[in-house]
N, C-alpha and C positions, 0 to 999 in steps of 0.2 A: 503493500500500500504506500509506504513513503516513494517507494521510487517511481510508483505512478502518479503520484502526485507532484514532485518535482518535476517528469513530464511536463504533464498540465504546464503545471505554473512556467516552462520554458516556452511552452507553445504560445500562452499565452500573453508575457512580454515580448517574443518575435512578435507578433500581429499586431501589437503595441508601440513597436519602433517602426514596423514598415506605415503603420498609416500615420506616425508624426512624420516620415522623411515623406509621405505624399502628400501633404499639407504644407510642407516648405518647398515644395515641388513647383512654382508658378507656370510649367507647359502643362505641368497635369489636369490643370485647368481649364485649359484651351478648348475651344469650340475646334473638333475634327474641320479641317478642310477641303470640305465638297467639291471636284473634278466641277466648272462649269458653272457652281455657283454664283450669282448676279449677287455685290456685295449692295449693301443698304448705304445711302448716301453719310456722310461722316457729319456734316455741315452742311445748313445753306443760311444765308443773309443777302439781304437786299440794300445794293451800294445805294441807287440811286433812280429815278422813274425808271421802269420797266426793263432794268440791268439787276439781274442776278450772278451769284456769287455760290458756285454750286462745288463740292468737294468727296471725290467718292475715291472708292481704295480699290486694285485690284489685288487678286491672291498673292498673292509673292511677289509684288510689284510696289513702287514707290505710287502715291495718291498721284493723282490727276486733278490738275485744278483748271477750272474755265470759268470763260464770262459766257452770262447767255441773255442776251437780250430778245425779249417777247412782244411782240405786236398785239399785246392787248394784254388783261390782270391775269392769264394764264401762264403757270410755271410752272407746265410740267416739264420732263424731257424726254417726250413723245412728240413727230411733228405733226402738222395737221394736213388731212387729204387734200390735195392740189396746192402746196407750199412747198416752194421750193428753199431747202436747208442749204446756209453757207457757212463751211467752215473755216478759221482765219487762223494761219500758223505765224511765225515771224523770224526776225534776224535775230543775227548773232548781240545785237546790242540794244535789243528790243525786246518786250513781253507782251502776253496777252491784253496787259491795260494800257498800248499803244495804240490799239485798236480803239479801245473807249474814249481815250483823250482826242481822238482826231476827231470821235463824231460818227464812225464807223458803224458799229453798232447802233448805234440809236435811229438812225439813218437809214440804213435797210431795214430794223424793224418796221420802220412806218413805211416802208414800200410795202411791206406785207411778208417780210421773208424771218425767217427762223435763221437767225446769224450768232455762231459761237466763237470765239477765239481761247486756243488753247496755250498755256503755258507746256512748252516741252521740255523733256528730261531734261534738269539741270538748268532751267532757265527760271525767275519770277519765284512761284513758290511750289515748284516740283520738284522734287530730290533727282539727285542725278541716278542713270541704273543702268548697269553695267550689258540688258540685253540690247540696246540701243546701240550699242557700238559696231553692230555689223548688222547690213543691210535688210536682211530677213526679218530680225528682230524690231526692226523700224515700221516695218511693212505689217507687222503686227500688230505693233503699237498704236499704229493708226487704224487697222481693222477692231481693234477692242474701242477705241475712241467713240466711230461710228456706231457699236455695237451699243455702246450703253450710253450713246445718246439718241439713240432711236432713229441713225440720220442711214437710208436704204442707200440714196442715190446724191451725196451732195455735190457743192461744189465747193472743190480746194482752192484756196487762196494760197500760194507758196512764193514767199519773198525771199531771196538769199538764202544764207544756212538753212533755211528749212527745205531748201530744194533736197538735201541731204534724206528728205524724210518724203517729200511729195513724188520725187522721179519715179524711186522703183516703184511706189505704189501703184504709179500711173502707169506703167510697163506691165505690172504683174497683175493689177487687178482695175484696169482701165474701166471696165465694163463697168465697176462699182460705181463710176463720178457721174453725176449728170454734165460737170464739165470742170475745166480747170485753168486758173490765173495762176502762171509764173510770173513773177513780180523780178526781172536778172536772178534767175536760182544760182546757185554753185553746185557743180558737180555733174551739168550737163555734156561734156566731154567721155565721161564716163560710160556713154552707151552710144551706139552705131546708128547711122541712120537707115537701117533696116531695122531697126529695133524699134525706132521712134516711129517708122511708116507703116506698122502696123497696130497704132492705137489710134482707133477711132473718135474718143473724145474731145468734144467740141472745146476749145483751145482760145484764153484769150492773155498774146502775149505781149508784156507792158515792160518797159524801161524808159529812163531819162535821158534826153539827149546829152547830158552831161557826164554822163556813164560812159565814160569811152571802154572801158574793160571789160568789166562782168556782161554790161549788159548787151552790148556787139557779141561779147562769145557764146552768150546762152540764143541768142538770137541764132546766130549763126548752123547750130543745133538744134534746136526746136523748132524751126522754120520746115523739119523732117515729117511732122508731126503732120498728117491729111487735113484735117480740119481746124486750121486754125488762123483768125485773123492776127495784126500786129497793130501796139497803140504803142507812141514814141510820146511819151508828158515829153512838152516843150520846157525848156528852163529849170530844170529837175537832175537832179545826180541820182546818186544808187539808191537812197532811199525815196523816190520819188515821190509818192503819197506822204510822203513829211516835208517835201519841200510846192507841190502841188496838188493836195488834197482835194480841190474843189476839180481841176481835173480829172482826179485818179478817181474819186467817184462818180465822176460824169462816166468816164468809160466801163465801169466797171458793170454801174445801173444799165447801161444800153447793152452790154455782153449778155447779161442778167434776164433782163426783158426778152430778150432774144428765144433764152431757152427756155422760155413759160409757153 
């Protein structure tokens, strides 16, 4: 009998020390991570008239932050049937509240359109993330974008560096855009004009006549591209819509208009 009971009594301080080390355990806690799961937004707040402030997390990804300005008291982020969704990327020395500041946003809302501008990895308030660094992983990043803002068919805005993110997508999953603005990308040397002469998406390409570099060489390349017109902002350098805003929306609104 003693030595059954000493048993015992080891059994049960073992079961005694494994559930204090699973209580100082902080993953043991953790909600399993569901293959596919649509995570629940973190945040939202509203800057300013019908600009919101939307923040959601992917599984094993750094958050996503965007602006999303709404053509009326409606904030979801679903678009509405026959709206046409536009998404707005940016430069390397620029963020999604460039967009805001210029007027962008507020601007196409009251045209009627669903217009978002996204801070990309490492830019504004997105953490940097290490899948982003080669092409495929980009091409993804923008496919979850779409995904969980509900956008089927948008249209890409790609200025500079983000050409880095807007090219292959437009290579590899053309079909997805209703259409696309490179604003002088980088990185258009990168692919073949056989490459380019088989995407069909309707194309509208912008640079500043002051742009003697970027914007001639991405020209020079995308001009491969079937369907696409060309808009030269007069008096404008690389960042064009910061140096001629009322232009860059005048063409941007008539590209726009086009594809409704």
């Amino acid at each position: 009998m003693p030595l059954a009971r000493s048993r015992l009594g080891l059994l049960l301080l073992g079961a005694l020390l494994t559930f204090v080390v699973y209580l100082l355990l902080p993953a043991a806690h953790q909600e399993p991570n569901v293959a596919g799961a649509r995570p629940a937004p973190e945040k939202q707040g509203r800057l300013a008239a019908n600009v919101t402030v939307h923040v959601g997390t992917v599984s094993g990804e750094p958050p996503v932050f965007y602006r999303e300005a709404l053509a009326g008291p409606q904030a979801s982020g679903t678009a509405s049937p026959g709206r046409l969704d536009v998404l707005f990327l940016h430069g390397q020395a620029f963020t999604s509240k460039t967009w805001e500041a210029l007027g962008t946003l507020a601007l196409l809302a009251g045209e009627g359109y669903r217009v978002v501008a996204i801070d990309l990895p490492g830019y504004g308030n997105s953490p940097p993330s290490e899948i982003v660094s080669k092409a495929q992983g980009r091409v993804a990043f923008l496919d979850y974008v779409f995904q969980e803002l509900g956008m089927q068919r948008p249209i890409l805005v790609s200025p500079s560096m983000s050409g880095r993110f807007a090219l292959p997508f437009l290579l590899i999953r053309g079909e997805h855009l209703a259409g696309f603005v490179p604003v002088a990308p980088v990185g258009t040397k990168d692919y073949t004009a056989e490459q380019y002469q088989q995407v069909q998406t309707p194309t509208l390409i912008m640079y500043g006549d002051r742009d003697t570099t970027l914007g001639p060489q991405a020209l020079q390349s995308l001009r491969h591209l079937p369907r696409h017109r060309v808009t030269m902002v007069p008096n404008a350098g690389h960042a064009c819509y910061l140096d001629k805003p009322e232009e860059f929306h005048q063409a941007l609104l008539g590209f726009l208009r086009q594809l409704k």
